[in-house]
TIFI-307851 format. One record per residue: residue in three letters; residue number from 0; x, y, z of N, C-alpha, C in turn. Coordinates in Angstrom, 1 decimal, padded with zeros to 4 digits, always signed. Example, Ala and Ser with C-alpha at 12.3 -4.5 7.8 and 13.67 -1.06 7.14 Angstrom:
2
['ALA' 0 [+013.2 -005.7 +007.8] [+012.3 -004.5 +007.8] [+013.2 -003.3 +007.8]] ['SER' 1 [+012.8 -002.2 +007.1] [+013.7 -001.1 +007.1] [+012.9 +000.0 +007.9]] 
***
This chain:
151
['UNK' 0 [+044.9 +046.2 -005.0] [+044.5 +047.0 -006.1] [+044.9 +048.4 -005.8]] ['UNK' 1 [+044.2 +048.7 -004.9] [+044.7 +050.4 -004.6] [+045.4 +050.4 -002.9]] ['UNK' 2 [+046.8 +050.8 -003.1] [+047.3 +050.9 -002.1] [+047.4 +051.8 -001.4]] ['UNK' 3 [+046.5 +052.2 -000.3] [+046.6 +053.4 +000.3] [+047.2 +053.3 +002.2]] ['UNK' 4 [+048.3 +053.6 +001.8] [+049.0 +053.8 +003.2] [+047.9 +054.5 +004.3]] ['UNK' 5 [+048.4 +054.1 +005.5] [+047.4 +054.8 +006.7] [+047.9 +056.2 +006.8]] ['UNK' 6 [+049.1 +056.7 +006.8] [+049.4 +057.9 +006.9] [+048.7 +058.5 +005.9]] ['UNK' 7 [+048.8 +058.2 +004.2] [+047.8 +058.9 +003.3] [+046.2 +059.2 +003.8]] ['UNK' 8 [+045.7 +057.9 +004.5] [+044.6 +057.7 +004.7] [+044.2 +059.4 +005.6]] ['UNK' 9 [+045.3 +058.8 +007.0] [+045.1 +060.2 +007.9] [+045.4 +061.8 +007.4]] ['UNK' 10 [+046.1 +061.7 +006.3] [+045.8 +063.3 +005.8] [+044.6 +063.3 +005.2]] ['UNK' 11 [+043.9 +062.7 +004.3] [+042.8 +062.8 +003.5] [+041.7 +062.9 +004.7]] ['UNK' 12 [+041.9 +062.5 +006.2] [+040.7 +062.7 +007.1] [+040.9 +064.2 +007.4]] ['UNK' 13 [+042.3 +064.6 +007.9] [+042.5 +065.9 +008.2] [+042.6 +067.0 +007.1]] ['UNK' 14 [+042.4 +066.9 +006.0] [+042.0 +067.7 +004.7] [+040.8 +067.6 +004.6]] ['UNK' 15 [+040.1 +066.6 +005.0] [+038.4 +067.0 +005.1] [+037.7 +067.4 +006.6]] ['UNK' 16 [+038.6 +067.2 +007.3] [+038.1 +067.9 +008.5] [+038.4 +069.5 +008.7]] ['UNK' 17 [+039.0 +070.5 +008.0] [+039.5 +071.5 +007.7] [+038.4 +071.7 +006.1]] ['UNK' 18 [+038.5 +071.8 +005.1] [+037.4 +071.6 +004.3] [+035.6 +071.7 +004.6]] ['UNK' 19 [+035.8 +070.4 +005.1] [+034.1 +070.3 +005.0] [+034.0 +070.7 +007.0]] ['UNK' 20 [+034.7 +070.9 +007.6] [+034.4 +071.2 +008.8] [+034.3 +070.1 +009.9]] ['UNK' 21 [+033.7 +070.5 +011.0] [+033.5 +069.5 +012.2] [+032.0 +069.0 +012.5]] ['UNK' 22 [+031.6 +070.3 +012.4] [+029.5 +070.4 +012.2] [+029.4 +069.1 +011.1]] ['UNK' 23 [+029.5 +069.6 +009.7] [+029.3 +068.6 +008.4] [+030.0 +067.5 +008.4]] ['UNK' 24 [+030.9 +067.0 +009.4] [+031.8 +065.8 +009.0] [+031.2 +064.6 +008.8]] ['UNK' 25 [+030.0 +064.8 +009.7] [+029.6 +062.8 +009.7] [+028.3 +063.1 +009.0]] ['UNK' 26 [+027.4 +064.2 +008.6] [+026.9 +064.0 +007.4] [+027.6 +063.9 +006.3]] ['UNK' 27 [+028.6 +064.1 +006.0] [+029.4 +063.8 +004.6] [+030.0 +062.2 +004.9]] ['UNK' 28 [+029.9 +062.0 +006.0] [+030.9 +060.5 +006.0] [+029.4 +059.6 +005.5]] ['UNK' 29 [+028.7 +059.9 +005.9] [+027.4 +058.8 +006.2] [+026.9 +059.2 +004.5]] ['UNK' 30 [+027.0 +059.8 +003.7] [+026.5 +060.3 +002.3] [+027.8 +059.4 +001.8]] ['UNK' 31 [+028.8 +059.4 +001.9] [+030.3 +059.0 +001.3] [+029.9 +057.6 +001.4]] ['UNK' 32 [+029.7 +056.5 +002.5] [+029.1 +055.5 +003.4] [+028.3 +055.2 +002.3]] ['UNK' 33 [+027.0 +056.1 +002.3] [+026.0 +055.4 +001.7] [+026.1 +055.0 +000.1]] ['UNK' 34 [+027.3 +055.7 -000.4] [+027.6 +055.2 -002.0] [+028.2 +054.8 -002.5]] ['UNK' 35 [+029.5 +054.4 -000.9] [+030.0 +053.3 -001.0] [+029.6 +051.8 -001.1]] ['UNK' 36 [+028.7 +051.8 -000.9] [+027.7 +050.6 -000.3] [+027.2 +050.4 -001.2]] ['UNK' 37 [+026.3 +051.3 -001.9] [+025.6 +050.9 -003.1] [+026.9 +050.8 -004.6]] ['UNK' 38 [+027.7 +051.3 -004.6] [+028.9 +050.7 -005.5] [+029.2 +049.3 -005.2]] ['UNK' 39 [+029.7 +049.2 -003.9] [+029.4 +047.7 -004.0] [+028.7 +046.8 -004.1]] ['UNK' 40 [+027.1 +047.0 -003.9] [+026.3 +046.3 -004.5] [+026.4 +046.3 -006.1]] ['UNK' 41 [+026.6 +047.1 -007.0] [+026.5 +047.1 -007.6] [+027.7 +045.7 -008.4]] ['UNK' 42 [+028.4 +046.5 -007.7] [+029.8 +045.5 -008.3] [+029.7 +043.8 -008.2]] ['UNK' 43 [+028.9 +043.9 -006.4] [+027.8 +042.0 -005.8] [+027.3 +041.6 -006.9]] ['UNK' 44 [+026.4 +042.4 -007.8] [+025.1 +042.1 -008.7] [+025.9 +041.6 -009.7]] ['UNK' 45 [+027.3 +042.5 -010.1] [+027.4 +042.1 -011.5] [+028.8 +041.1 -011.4]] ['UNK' 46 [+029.1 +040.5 -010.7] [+030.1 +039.7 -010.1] [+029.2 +038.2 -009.9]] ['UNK' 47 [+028.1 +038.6 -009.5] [+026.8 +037.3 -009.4] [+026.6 +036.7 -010.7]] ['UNK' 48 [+026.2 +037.8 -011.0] [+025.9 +037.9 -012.6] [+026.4 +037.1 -013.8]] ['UNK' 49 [+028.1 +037.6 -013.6] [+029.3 +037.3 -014.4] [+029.5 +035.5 -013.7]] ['UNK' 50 [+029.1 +035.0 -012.5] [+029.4 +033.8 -012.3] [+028.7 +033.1 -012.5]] ['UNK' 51 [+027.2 +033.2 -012.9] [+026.1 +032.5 -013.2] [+026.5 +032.3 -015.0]] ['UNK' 52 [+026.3 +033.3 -015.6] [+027.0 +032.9 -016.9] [+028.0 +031.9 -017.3]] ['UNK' 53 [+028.8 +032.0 -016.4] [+030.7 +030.8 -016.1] [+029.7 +029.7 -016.2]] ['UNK' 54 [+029.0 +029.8 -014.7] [+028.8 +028.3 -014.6] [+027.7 +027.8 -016.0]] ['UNK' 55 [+026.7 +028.6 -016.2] [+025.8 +028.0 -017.2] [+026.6 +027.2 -018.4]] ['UNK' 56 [+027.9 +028.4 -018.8] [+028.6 +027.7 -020.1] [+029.0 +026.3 -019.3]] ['UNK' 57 [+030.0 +026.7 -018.1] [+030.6 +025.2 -018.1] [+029.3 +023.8 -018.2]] ['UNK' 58 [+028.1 +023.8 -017.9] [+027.3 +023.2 -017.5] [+026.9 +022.8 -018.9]] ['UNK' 59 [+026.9 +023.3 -019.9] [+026.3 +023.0 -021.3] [+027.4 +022.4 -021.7]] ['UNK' 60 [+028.9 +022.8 -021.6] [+029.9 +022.0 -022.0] [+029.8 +020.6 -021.2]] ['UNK' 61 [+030.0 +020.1 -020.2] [+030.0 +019.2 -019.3] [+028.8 +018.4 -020.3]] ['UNK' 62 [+027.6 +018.8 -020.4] [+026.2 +018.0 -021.4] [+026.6 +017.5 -022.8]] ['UNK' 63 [+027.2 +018.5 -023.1] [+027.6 +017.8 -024.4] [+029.0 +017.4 -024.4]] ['UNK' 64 [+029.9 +017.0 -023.5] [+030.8 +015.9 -023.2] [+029.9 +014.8 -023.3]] ['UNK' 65 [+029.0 +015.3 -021.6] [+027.8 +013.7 -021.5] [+027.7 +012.7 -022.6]] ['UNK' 66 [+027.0 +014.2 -023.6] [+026.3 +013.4 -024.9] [+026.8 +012.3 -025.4]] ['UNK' 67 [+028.2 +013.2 -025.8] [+028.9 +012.3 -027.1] [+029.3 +011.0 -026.6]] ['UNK' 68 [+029.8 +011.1 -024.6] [+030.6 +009.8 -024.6] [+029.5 +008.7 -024.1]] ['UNK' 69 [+027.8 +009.5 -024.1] [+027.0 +008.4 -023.9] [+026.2 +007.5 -025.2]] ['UNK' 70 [+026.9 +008.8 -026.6] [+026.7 +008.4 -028.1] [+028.1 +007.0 -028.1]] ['UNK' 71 [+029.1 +007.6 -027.6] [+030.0 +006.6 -028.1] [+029.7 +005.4 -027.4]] ['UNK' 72 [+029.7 +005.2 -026.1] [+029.1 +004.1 -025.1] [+028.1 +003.2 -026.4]] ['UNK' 73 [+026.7 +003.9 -026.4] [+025.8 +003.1 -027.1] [+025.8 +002.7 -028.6]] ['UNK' 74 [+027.2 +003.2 -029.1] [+027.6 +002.8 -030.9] [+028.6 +001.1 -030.4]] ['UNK' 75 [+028.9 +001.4 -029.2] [+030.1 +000.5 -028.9] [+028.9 -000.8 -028.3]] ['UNK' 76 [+028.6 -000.7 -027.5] [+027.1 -001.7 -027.1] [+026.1 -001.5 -027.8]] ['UNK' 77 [+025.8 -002.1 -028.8] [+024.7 -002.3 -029.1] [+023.6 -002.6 -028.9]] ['UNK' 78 [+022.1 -002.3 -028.8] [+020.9 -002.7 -028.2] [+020.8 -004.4 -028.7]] ['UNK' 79 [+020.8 -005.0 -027.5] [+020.4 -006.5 -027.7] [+018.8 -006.9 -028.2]] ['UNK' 80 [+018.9 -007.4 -029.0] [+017.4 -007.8 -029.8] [+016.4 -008.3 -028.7]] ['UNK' 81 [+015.1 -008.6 -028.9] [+014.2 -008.7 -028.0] [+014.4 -010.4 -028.2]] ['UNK' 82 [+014.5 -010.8 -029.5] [+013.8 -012.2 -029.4] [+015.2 -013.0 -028.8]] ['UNK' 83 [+016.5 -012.5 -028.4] [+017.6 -013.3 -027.9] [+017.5 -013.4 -026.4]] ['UNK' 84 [+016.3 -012.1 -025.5] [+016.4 -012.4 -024.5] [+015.5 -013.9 -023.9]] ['UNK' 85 [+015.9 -014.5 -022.9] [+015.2 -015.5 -022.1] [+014.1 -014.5 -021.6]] ['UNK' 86 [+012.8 -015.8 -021.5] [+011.5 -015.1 -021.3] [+012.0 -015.2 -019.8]] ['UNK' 87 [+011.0 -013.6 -019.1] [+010.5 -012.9 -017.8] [+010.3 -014.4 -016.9]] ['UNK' 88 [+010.8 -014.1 -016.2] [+010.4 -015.4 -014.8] [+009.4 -014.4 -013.9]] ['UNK' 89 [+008.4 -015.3 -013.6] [+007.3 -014.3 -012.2] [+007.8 -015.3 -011.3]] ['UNK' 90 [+007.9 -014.6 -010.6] [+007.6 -015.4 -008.8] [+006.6 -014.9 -007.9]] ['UNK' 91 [+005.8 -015.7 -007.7] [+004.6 -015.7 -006.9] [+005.1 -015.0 -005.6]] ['UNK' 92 [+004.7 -013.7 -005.3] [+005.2 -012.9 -003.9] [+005.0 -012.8 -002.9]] ['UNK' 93 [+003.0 -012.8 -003.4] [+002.0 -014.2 -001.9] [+002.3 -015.4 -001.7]] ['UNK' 94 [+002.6 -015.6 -000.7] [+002.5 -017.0 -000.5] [+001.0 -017.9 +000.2]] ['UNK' 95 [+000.5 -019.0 -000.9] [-000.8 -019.6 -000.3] [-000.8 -019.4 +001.2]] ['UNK' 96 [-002.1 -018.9 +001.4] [-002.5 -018.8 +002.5] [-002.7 -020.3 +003.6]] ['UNK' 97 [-002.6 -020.9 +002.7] [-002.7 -022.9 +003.6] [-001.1 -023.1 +003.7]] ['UNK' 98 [-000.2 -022.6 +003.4] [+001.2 -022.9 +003.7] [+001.6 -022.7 +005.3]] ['UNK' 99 [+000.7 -021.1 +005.7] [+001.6 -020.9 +006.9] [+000.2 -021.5 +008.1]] ['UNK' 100 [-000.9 -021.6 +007.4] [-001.6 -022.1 +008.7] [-001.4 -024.0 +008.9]] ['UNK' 101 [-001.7 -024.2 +010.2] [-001.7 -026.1 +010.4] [-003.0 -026.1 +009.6]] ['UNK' 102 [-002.7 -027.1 +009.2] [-003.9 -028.3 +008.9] [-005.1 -028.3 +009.1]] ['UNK' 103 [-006.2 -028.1 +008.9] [-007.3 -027.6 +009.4] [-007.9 -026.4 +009.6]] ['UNK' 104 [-006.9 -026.0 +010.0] [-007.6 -024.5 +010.3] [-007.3 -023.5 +009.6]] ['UNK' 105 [-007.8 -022.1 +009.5] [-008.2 -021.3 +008.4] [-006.9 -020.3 +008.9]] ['UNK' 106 [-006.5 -019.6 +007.4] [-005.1 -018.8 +008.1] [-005.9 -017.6 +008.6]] ['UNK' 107 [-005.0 -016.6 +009.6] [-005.2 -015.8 +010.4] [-005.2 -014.6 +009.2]] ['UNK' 108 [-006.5 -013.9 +009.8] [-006.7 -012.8 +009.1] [-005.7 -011.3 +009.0]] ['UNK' 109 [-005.6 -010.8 +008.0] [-004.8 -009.7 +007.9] [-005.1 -008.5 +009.1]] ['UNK' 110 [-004.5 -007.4 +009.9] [-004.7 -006.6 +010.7] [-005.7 -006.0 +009.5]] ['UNK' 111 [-006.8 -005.3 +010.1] [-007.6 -004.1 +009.6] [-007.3 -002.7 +010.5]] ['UNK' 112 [-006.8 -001.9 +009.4] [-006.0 -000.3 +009.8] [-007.4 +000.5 +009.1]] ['UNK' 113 [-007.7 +001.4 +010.5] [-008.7 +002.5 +010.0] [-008.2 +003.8 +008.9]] ['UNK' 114 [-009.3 +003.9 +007.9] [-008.9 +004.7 +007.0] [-008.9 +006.1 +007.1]] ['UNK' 115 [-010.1 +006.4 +008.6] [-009.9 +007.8 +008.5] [-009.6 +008.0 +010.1]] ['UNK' 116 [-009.1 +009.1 +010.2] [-009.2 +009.4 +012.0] [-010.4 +009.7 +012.8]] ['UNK' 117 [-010.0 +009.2 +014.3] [-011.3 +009.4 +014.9] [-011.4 +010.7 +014.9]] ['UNK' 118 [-013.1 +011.2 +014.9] [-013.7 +012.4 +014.9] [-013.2 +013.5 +016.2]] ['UNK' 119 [-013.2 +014.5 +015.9] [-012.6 +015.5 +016.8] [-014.1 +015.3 +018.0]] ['UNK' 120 [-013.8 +015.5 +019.5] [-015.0 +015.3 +020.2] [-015.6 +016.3 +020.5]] ['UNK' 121 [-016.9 +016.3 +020.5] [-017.7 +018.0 +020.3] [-017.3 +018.5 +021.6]] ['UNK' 122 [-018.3 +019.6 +020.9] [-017.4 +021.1 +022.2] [-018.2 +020.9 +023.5]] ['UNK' 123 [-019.2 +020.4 +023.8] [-020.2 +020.0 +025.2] [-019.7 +019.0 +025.7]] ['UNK' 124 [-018.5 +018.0 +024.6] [-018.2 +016.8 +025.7] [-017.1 +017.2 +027.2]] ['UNK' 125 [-017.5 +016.2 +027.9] [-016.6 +016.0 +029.0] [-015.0 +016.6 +028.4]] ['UNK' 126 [-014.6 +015.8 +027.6] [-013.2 +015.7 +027.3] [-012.5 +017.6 +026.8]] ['UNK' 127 [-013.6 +018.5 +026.2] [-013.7 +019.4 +026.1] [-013.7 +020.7 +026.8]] ['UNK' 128 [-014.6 +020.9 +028.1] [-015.0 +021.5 +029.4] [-013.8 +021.8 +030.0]] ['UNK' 129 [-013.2 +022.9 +030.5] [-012.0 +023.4 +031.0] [-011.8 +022.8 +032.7]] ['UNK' 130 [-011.0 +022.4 +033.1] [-010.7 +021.9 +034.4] [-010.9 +023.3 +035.3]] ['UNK' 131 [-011.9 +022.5 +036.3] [-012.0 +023.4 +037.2] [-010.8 +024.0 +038.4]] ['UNK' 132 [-010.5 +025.1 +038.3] [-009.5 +025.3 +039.6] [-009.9 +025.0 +041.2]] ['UNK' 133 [-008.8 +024.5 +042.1] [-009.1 +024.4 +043.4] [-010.0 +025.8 +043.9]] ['UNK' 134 [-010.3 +026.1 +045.2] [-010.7 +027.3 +045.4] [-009.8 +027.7 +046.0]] ['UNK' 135 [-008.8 +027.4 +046.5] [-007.7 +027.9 +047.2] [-006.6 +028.0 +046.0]] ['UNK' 136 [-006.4 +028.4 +045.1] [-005.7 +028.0 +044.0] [-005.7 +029.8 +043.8]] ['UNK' 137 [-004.1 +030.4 +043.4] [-004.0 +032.0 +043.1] [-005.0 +032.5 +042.3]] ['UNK' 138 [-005.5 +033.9 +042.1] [-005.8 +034.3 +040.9] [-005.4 +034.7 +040.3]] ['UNK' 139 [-005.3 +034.8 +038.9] [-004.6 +035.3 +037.6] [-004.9 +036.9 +037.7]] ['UNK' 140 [-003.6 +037.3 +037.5] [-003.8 +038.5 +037.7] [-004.5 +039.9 +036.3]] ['UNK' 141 [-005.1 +040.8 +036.9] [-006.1 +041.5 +036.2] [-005.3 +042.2 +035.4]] ['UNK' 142 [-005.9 +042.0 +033.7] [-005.1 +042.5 +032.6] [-005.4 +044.3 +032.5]] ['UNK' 143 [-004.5 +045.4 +032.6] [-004.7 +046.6 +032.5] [-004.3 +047.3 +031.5]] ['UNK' 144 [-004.7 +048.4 +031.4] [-003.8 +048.6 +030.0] [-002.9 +049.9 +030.6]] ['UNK' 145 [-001.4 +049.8 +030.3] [-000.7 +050.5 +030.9] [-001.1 +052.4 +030.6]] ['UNK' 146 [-000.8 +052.7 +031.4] [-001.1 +054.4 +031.8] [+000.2 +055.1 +030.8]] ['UNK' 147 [-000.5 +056.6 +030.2] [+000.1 +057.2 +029.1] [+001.3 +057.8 +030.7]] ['UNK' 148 [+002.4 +058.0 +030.2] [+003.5 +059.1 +030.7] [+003.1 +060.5 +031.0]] ['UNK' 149 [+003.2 +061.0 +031.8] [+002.8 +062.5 +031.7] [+004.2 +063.2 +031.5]] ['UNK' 150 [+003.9 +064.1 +030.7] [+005.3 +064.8 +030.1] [+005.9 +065.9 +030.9]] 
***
């Protein structure tokens, strides 16, 4: 879009280094910086913006392609009547419980799964109480609060 040679580049630095000075240079670069950045946010937003729109249209077009070729589909097939279909078959999913036991004896009962979890164990139990250290065992060293710097 904009062609700017490096040698142009390097006069336009040394035209503002003679101009705005050596003191003011990098406050003006960092102000220059800073609105360059927000132009191109600006340009991000409206570039996001402009492609959210694209896609929305193409996506409403794409639905009413859908439509029509799921209108034409169901003009071309027509809904089959109720009373042409053969009646629902069930198949039993349980199977009798005297199938899978022998002869006499009663079939084996289903697993029983608890419904709720075991209770958390109070705070006085054993399982609770902090493990005692050996006596020969280091000690943890003493927390201090670090000392201000003297200036």
């Amino acid at each position: 879009m904009f062609d700017i040679a490096p040698t142009e580049l390097l006069l336009c630095a040394v035209v503002a280094l003679m101009v705005i000075g050596p003191k003011d240079l990098p406050k003006a670069m960092r102000v220059v910086g800073y609105w360059v950045g927000r132009a191109r946010g600006v340009a991000r937003h409206f570039r996001s913006g402009f492609d959210t729109m694209v896609r929305e249209a193409e996506l409403e077009e794409m639905e009413k392609k859908w439509a029509a070729e799921n209108e034409r589909i169901m003009r071309e097939h027509p809904a089959v009547a109720q009373s042409s279909l053969p009646p629902p078959v069930t198949i039993d999913a349980a199977p009798s419980p005297s199938a899978d036991a022998p002869p006499g004896e009663a079939p084996p009962e289903p697993p029983v799964f608890p419904t709720e979890p075991d209770p958390a164990p109070a705070a006085d139990s054993p399982e609770m109480l902090p493990m005692a250290l050996p006596e020969d065992a280091p000690k943890p060293p003493k927390l201090t609060k670090p000392r201000a710097k003297k200036a």
